[in-house]
Backbone as a chain_set.jsonl record, in Angstrom:
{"seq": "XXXXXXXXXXXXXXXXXXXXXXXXXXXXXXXXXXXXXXXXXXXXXXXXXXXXXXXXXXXXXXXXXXXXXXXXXXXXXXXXXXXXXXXXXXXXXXXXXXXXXXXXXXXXXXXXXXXXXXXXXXXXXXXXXXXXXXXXXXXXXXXXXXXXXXXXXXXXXXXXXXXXXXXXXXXXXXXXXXXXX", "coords": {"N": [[0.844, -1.176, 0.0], [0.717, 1.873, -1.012], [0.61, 5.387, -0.03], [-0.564, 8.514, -1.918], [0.566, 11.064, -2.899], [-1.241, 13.456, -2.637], [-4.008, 12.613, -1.121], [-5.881, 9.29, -0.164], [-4.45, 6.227, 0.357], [-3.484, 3.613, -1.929], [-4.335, 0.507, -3.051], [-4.199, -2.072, -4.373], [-5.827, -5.464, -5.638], [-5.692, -7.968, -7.372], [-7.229, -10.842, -9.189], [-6.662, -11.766, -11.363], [-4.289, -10.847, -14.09], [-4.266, -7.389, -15.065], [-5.117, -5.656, -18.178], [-3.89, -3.123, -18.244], [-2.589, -0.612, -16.72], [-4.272, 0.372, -13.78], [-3.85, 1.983, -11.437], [-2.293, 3.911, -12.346], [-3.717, 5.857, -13.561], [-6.414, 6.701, -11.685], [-4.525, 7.622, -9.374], [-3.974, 10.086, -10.681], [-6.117, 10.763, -10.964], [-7.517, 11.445, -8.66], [-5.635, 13.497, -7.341], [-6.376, 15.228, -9.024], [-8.731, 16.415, -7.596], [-10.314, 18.64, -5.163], [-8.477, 19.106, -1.818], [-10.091, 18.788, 0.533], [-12.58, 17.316, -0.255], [-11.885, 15.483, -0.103], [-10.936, 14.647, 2.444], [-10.453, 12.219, 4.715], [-11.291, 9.968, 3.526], [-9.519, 6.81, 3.493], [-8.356, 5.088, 2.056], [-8.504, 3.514, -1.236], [-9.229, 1.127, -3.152], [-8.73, -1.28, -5.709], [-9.786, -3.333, -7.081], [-10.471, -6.649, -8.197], [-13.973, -9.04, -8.954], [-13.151, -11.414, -9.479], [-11.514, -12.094, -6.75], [-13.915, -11.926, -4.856], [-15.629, -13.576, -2.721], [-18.165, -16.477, -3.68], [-20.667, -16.156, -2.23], [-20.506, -13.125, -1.194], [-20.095, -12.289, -4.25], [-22.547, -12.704, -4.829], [-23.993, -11.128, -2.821], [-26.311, -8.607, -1.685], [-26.854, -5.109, -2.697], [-27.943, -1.956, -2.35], [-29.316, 1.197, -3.705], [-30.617, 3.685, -4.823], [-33.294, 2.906, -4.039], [-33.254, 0.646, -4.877], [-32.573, -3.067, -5.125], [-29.135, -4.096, -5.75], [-26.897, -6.613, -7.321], [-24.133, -7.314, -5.763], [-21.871, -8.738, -7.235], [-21.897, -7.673, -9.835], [-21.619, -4.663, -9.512], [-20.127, -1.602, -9.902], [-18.35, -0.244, -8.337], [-18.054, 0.554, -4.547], [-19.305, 2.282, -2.087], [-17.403, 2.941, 1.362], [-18.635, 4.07, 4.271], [-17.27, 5.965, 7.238], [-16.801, 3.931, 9.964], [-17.31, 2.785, 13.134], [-15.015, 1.206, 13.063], [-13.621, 1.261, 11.055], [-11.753, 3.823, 8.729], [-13.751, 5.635, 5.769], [-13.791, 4.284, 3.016], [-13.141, 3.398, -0.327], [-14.005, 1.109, -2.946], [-13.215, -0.405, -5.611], [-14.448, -2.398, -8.507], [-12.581, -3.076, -11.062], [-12.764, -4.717, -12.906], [-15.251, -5.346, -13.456], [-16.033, -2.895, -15.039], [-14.023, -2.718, -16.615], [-14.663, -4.089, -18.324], [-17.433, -3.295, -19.535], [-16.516, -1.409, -21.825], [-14.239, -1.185, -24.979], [-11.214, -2.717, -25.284], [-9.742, -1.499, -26.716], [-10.531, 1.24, -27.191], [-9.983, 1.932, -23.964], [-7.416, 1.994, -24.831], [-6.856, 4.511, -25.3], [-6.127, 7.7, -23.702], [-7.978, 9.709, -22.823], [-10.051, 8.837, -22.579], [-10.032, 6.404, -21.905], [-9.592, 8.062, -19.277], [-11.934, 9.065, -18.687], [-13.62, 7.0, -17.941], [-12.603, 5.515, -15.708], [-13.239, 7.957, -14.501], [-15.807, 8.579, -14.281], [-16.437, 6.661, -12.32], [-15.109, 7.006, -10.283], [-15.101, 9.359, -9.251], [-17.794, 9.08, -9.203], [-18.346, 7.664, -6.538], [-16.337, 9.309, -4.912], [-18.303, 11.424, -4.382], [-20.512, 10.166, -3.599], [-19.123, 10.301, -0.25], [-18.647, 13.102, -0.077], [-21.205, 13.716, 0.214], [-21.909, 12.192, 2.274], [-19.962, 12.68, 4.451], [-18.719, 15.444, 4.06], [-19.83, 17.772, 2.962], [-23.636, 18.116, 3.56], [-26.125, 16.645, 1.711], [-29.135, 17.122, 0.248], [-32.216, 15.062, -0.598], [-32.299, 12.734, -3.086], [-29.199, 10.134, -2.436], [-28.058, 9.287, -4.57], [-28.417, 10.592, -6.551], [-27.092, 12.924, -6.182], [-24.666, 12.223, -5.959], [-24.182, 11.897, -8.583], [-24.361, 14.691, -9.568], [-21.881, 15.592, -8.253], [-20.066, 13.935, -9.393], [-20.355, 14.759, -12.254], [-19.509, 17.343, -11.706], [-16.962, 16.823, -10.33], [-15.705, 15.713, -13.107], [-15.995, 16.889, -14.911], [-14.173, 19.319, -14.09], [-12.238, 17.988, -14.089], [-11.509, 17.06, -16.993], [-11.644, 20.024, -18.236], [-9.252, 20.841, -16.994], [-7.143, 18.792, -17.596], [-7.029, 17.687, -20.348], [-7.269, 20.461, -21.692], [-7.178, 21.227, -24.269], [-8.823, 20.444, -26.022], [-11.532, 21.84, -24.957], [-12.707, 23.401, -27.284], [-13.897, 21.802, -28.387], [-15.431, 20.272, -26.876], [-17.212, 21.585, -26.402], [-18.257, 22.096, -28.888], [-19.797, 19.714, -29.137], [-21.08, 19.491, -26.899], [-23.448, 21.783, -27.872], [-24.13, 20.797, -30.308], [-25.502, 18.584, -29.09], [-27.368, 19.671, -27.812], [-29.131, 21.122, -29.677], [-29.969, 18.912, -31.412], [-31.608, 17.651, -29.13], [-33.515, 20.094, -28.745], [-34.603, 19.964, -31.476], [-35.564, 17.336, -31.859], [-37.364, 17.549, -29.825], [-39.822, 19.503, -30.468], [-42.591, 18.628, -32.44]], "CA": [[0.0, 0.0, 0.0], [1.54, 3.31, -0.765], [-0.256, 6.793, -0.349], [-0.379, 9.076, -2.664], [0.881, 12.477, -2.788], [-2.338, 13.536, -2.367], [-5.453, 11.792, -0.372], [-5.565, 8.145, 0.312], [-3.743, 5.174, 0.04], [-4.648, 2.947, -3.067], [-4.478, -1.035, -2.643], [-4.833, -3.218, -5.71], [-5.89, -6.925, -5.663], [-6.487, -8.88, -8.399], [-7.311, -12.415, -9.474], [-5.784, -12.116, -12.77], [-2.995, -9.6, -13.917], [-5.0, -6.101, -15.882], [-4.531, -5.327, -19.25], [-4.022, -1.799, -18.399], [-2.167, 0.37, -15.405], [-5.032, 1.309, -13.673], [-3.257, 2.63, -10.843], [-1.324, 5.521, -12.454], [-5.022, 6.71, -13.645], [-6.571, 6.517, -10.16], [-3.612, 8.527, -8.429], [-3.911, 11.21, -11.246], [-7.738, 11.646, -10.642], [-7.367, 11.848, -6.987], [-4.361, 14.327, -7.559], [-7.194, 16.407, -9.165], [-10.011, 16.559, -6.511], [-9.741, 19.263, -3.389], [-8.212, 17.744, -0.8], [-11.436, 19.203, 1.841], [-13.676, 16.331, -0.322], [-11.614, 13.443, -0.251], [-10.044, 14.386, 3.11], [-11.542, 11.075, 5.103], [-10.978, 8.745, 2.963], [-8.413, 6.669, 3.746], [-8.064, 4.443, 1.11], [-9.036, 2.902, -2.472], [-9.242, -0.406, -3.044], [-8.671, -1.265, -6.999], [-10.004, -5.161, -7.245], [-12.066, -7.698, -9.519], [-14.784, -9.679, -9.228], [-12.909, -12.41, -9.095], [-10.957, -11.846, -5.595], [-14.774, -12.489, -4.09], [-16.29, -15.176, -2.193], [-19.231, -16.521, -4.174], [-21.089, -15.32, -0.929], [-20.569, -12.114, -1.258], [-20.957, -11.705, -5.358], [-24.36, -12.965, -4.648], [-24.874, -10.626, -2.037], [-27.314, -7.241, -2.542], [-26.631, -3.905, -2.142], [-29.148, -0.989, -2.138], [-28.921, 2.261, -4.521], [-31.987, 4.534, -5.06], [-34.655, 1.457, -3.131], [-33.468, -1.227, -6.14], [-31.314, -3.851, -5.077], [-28.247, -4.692, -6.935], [-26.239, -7.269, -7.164], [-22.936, -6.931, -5.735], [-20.87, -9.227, -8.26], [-22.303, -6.675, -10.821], [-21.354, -3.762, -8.962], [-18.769, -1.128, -10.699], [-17.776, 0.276, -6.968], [-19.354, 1.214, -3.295], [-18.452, 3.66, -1.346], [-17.768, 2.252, 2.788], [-18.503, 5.572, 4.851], [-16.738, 5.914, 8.533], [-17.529, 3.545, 11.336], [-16.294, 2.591, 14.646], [-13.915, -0.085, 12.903], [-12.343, 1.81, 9.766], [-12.037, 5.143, 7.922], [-13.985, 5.528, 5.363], [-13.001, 3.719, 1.914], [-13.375, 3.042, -2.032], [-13.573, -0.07, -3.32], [-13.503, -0.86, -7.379], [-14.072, -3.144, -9.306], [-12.293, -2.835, -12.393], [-12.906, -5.703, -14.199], [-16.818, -4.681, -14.155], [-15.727, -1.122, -15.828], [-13.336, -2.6, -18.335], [-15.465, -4.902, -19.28], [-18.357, -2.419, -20.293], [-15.655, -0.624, -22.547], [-13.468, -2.109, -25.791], [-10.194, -2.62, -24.83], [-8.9, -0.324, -28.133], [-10.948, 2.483, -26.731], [-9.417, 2.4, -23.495], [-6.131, 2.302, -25.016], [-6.958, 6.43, -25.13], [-5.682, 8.255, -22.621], [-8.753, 10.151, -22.783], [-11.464, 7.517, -22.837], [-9.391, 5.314, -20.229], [-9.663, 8.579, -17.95], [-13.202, 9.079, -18.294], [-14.306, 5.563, -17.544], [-12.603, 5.782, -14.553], [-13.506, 8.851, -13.82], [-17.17, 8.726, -13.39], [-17.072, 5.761, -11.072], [-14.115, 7.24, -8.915], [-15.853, 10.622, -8.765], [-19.396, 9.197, -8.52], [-18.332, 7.248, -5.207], [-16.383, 10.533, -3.946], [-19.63, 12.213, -4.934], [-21.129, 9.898, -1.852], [-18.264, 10.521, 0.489], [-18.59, 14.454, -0.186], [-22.499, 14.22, 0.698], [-22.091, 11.82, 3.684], [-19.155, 13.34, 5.481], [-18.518, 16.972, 4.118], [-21.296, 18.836, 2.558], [-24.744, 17.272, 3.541], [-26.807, 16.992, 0.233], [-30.503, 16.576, 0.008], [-32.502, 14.6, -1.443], [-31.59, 11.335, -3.384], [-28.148, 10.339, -2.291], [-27.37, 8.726, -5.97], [-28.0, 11.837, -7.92], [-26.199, 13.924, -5.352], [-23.232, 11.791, -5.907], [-24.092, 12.042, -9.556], [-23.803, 16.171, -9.289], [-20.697, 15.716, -7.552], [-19.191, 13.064, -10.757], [-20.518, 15.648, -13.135], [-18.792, 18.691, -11.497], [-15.289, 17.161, -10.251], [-15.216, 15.31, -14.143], [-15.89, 18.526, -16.034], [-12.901, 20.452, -13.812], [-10.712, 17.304, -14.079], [-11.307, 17.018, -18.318], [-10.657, 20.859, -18.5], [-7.591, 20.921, -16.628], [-6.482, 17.946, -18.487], [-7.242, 18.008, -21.866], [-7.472, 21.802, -22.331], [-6.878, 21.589, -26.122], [-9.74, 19.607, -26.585], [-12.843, 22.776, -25.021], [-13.771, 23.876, -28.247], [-14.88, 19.938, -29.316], [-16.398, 19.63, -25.942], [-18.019, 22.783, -26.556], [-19.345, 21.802, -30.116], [-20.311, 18.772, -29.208], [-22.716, 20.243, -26.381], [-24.575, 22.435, -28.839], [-25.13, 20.047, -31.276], [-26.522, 17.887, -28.907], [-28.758, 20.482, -27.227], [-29.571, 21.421, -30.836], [-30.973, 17.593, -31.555], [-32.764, 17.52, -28.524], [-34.824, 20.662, -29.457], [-35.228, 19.416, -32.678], [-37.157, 16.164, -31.593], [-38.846, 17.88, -28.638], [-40.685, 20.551, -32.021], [-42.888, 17.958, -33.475]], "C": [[0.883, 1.231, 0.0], [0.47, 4.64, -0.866], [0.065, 7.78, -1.045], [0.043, 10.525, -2.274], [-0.458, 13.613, -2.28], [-3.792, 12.878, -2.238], [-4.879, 10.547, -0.064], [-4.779, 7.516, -0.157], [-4.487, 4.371, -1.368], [-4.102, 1.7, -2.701], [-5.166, -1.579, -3.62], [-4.494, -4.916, -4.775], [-6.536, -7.652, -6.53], [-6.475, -10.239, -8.602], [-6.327, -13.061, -10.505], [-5.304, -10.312, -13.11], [-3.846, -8.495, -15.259], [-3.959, -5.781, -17.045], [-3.621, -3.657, -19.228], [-3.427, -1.264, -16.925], [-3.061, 1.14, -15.144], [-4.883, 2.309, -12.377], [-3.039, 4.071, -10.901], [-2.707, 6.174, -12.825], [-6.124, 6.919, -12.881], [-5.794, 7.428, -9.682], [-3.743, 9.857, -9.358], [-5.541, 11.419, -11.002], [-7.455, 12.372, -9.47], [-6.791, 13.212, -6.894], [-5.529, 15.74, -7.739], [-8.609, 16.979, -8.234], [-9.448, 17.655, -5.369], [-9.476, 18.547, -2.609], [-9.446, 17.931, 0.454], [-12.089, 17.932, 0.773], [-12.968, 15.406, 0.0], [-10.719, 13.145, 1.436], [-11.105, 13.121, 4.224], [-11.59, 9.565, 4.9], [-9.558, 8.081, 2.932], [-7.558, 5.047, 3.079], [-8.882, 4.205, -0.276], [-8.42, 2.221, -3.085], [-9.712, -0.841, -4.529], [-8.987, -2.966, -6.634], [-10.528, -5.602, -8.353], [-12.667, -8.293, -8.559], [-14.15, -10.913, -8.618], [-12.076, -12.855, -7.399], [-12.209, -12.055, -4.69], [-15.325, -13.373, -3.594], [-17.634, -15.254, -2.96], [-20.425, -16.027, -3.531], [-21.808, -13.809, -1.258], [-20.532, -11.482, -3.045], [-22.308, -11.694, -5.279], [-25.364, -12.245, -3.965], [-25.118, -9.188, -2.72], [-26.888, -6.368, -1.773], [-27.48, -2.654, -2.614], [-28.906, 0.504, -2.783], [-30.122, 2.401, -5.228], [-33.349, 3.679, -4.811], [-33.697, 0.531, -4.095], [-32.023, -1.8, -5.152], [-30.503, -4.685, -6.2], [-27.486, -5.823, -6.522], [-24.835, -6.885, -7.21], [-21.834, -7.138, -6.435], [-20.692, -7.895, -9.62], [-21.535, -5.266, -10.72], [-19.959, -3.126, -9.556], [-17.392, -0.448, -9.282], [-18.674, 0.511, -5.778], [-18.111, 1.814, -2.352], [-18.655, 2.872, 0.302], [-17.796, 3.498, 3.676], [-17.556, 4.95, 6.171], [-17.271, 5.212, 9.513], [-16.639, 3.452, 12.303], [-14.874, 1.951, 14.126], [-12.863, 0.775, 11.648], [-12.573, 3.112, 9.482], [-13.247, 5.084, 6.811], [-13.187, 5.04, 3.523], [-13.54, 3.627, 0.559], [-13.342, 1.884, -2.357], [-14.086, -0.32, -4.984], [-13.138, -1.824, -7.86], [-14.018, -3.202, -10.551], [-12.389, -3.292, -13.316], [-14.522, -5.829, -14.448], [-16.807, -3.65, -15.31], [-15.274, -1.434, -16.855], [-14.011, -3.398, -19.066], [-16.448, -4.373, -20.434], [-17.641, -1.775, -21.799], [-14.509, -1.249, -23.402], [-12.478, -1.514, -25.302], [-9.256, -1.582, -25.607], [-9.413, 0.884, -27.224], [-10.157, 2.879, -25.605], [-8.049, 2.287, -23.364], [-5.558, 4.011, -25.067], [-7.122, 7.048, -24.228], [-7.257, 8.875, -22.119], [-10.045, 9.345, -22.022], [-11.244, 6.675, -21.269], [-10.179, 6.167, -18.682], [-10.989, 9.109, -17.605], [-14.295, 7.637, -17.702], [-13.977, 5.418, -15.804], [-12.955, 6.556, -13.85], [-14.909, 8.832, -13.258], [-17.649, 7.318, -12.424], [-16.112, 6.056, -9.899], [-14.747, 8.599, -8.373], [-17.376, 10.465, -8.525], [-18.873, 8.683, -6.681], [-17.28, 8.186, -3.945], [-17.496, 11.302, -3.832], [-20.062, 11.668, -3.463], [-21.019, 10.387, -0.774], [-18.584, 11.777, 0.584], [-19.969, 14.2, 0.478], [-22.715, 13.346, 2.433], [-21.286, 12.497, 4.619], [-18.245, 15.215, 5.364], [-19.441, 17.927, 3.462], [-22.556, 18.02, 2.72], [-25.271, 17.808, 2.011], [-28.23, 16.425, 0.676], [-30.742, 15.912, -0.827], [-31.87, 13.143, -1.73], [-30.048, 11.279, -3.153], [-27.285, 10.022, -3.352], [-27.185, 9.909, -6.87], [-27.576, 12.736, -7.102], [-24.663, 13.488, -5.949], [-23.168, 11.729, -7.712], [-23.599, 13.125, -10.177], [-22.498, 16.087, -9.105], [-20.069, 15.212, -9.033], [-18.951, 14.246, -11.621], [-19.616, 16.528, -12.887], [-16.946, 18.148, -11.361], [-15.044, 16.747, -12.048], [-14.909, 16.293, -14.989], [-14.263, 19.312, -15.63], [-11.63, 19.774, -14.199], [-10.601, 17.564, -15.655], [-11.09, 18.409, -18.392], [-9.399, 21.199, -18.35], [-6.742, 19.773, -17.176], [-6.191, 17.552, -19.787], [-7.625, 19.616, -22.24], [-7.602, 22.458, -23.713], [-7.941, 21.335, -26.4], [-11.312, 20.746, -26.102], [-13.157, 22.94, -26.085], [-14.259, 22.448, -28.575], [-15.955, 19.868, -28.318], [-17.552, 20.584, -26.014], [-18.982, 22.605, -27.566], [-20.057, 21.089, -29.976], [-21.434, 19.177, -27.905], [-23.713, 20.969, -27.076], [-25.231, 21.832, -29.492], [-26.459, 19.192, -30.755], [-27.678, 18.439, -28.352], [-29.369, 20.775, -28.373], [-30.544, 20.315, -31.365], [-31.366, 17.594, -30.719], [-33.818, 18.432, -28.729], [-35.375, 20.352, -30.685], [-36.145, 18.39, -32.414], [-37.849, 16.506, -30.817], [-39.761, 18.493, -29.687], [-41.266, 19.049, -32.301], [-43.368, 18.748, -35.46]], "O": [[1.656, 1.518, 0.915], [-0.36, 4.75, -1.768], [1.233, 8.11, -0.842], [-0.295, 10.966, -1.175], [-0.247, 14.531, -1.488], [-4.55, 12.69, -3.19], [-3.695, 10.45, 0.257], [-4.194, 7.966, -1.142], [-5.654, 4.486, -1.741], [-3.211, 1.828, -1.861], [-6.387, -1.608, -3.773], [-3.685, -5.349, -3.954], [-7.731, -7.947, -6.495], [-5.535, -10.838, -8.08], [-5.638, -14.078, -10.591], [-5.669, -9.21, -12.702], [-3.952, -8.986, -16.383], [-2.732, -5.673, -17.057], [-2.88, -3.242, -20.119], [-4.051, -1.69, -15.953], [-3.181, 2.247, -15.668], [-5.629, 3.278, -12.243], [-3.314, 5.009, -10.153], [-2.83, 7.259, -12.257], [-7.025, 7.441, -13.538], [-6.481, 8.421, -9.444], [-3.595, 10.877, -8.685], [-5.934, 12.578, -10.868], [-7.219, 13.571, -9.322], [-7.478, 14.082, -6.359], [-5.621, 16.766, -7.065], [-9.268, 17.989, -8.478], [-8.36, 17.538, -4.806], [-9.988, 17.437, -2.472], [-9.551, 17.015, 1.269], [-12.002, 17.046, 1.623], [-13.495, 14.385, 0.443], [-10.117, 12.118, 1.749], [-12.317, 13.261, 4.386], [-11.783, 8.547, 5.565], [-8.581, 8.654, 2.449], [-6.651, 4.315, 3.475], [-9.972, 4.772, -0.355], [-7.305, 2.418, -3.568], [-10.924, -0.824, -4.74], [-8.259, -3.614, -5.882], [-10.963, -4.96, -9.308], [-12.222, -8.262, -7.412], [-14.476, -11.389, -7.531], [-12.169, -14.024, -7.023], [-11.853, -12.404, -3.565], [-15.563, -14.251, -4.423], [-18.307, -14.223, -2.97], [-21.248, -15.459, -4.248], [-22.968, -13.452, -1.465], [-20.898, -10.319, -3.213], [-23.072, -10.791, -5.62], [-26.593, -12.276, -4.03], [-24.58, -8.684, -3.706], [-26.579, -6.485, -0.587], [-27.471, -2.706, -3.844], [-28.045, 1.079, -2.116], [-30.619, 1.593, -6.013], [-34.366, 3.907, -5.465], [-33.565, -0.592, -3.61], [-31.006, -1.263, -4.712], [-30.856, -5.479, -7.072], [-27.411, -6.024, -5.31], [-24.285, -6.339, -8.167], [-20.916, -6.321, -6.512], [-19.675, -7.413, -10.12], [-20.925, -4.795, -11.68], [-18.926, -3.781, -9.701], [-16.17, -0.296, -9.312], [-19.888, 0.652, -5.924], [-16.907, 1.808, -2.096], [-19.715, 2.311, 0.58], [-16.674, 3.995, 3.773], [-17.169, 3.782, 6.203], [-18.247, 5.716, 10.069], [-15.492, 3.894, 12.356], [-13.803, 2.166, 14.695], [-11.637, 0.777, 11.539], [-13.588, 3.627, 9.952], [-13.929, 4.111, 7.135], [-12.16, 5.55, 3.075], [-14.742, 3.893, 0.533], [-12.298, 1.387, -1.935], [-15.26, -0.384, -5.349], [-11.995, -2.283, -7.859], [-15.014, -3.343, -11.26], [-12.238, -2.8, -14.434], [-14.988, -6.33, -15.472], [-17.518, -3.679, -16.315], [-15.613, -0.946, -17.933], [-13.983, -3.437, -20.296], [-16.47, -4.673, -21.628], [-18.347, -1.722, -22.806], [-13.697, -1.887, -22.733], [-12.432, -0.343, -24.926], [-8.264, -1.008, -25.158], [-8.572, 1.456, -26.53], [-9.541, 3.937, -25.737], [-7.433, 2.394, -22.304], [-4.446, 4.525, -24.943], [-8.252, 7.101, -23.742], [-7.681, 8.482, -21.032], [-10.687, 9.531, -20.989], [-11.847, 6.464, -20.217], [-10.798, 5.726, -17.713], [-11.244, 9.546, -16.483], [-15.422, 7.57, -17.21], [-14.805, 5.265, -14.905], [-13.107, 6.316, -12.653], [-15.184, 9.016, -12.073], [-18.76, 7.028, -11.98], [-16.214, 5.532, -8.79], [-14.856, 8.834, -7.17], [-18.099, 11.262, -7.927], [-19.111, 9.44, -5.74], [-17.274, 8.027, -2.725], [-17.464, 11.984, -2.808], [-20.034, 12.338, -2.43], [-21.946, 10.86, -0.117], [-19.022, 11.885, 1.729], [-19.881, 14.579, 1.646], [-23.382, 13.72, 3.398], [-21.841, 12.931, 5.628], [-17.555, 15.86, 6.153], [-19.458, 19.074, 3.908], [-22.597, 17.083, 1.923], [-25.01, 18.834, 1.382], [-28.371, 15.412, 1.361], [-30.015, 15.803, -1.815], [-31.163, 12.507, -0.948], [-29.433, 12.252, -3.589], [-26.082, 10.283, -3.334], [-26.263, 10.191, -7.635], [-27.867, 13.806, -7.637], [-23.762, 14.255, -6.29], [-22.05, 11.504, -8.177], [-22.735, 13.056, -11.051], [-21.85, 16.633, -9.998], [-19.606, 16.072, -9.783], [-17.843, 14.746, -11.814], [-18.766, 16.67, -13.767], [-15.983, 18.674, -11.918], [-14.152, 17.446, -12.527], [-13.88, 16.516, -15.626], [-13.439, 19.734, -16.442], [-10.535, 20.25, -14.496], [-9.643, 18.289, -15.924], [-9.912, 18.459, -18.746], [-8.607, 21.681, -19.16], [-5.524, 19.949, -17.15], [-5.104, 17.119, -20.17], [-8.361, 19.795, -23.211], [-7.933, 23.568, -24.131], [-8.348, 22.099, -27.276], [-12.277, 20.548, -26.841], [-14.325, 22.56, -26.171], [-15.323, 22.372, -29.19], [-17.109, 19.537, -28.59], [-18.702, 20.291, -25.69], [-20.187, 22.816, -27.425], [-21.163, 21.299, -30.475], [-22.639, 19.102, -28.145], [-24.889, 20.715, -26.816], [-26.455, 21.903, -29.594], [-27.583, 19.012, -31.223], [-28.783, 17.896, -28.355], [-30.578, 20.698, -28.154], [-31.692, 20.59, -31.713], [-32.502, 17.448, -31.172], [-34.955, 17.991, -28.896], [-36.579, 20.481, -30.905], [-37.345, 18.48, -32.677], [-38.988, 16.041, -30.77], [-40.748, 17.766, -29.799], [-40.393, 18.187, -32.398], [-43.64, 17.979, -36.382]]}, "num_chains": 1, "name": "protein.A"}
């Protein structure tokens, strides 16, 4: 376990060895978050699927009333109790799965895949232990994804605003178009 320059510790465990260093793109998100949201957290926990007891893939976990299945599960957030800090836990081989392996050969692509499941489950963390949020606690932590992803893709890809820019218009442009019948 080593901690990062900034926020928690990260802790990989896998079953089988990742196509992909998902590490170094993990410590560079983090890197980009205030340290007041993520201060708390005192680790994140990079895994698979396969590192579980059949047990516990099988078992359910609870997000907006529905229960999910935990094998399924892309990450969950563990808030603060008597026994630990609060923590991250991902599973990466849910995430890369969703996503062709060419695609996230792009720096880009790679760092958005990760990004909205490392910033949705700070998104939690931020509404349970430093800004209360109303309301649903999924689309709170959804707000949160949205806002740190946007600051992290400007400050990281900076060349790339005017595309991200076009490509918002157009699509606000096709949605008024089919809302007009």
């Amino acid at each position: 376990m080593k901690r990062t320059r900034h926020g928690p510790e990260i802790e990989e465990g896998y079953s089988t060895p990742l196509p992909l260093n998902v590490r170094t793109t993990v410590e560079r998100l983090l890197r980009s978050v205030p340290a007041q949201y993520i201060s708390g957290i005192s680790m994140v926990i990079l895994t698979d699927t396969g590192t579980m007891t059949s047990a516990r893939k099988k078992g359910k976990v609870r997000s907006d009333g529905r229960k999910l299945v935990l094998g399924e599960a892309w990450a969950l957030y563990h808030p603060k109790d008597s026994a630990r800090e609060a923590r991250i836990e991902i599973f990466v081989d849910n995430i890369l799965s969703y996503w062709s392996p060419r695609v996230l050969r792009i720096p880009l692509f790679r760092d958005q895949a990760l990004a909205k499941v490392l910033f949705h489950e700070i998104g939690h963390h931020i509404c349970h232990a430093v800004v209360p949020c109303g309301g649903s606690p999924e689309k709170a932590a959804e707000r949160w994804c949205r806002k740190l992803s946007r600051t992290y893709l400007v400050r990281r890809y900076w060349y790339l605003v005017p595309l991200f820019t076009l490509y918002g218009v157009i699509r606000r442009l096709c949605r008024t178009t089919q809302a007009d019948p």
